[in-house]
C-alpha positions, 0 to 999 in steps of 0.5 A, a space after each residue: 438132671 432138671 427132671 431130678 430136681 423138680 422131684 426134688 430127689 435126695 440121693 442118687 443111688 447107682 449100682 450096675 451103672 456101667 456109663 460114666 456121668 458127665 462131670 457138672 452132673 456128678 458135681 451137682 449132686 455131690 455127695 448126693 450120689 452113691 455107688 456099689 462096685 464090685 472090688 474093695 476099692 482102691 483095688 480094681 476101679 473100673 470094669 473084669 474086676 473079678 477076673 483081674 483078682 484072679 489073675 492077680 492071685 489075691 486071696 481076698 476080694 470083695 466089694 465097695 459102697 461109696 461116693 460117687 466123685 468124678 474120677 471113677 470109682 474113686 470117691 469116699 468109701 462108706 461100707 465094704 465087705 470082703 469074701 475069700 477067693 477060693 483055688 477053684 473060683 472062675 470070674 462067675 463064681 467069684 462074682 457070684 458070691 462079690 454080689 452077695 454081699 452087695 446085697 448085704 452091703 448096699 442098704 446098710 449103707 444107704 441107712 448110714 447115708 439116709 440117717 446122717 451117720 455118714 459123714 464126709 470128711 476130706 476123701 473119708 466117710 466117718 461113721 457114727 454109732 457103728 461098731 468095729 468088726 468083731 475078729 479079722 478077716 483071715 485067708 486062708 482061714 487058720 484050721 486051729 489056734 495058736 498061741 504066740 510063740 509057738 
């Protein structure tokens, strides 16, 4: 911890981190710490995310970038993203495609972060200057449309 302060480090930024830090160093750098997790939080805190989806028979899985907060994985959520669990996945192939996206969703929030336009508020991360997503994710994927009533 001294070592970080004297390079006067702004952001923490965890990903694969698999020890748990001890509580007066995550208090010290409050909301200065973020993490990548292989689930869509609050699901699947912890380690075998992808083989405990599996064998809960979600149909959705994914991953979270948050806050890092004593309690594990369990601070305030800044991005998500979420992928379909397909009928042939194994933990390898589910992981597969989960650390994709991480890729995807680990600098967009780090630029959220970097920036200002995260914000927290209580156990939330409110985002400035984001837009909403343009259509539901669906699983499984409708094969044609329907209107209502049908």
């Amino acid at each position: 911890q001294a070592m970080l302060d004297i390079h006067r480090i702004d952001l923490i930024c965890l990903a694969g981190f698999m020890r748990m830090l001890t509580p007066a160093f995550v208090e010290h750098w409050r909301e200065r710490m973020i993490n990548v997790h292989p689930a869509l939080l609050p699901a699947y805190p912890g380690l075998n995310t992808h083989a405990r989806a599996l064998a809960d028979g979600v149909k959705i899985h994914g991953c979270t970038v948050h806050y890092v907060v004593p309690e594990m994985d369990a601070g305030p959520i800044i991005a998500q993203a979420a992928v379909a669990v397909l009928d042939a996945d194994t933990s390898e192939t589910l992981a597969a495609r989960v650390l994709a996206q991480e890729h995807v969703i680990y600098p967009t929030a780090l630029r959220l972060v970097a920036s200002g336009a995260a914000r927290i508020e209580g156990n939330h991360v409110r985002l400035e200057g984001t837009g909403e997503a343009p259509q539901p994710l669906l699983v499984p994927a409708p094969r044609a449309t329907f209107s209502p009533g049908e």
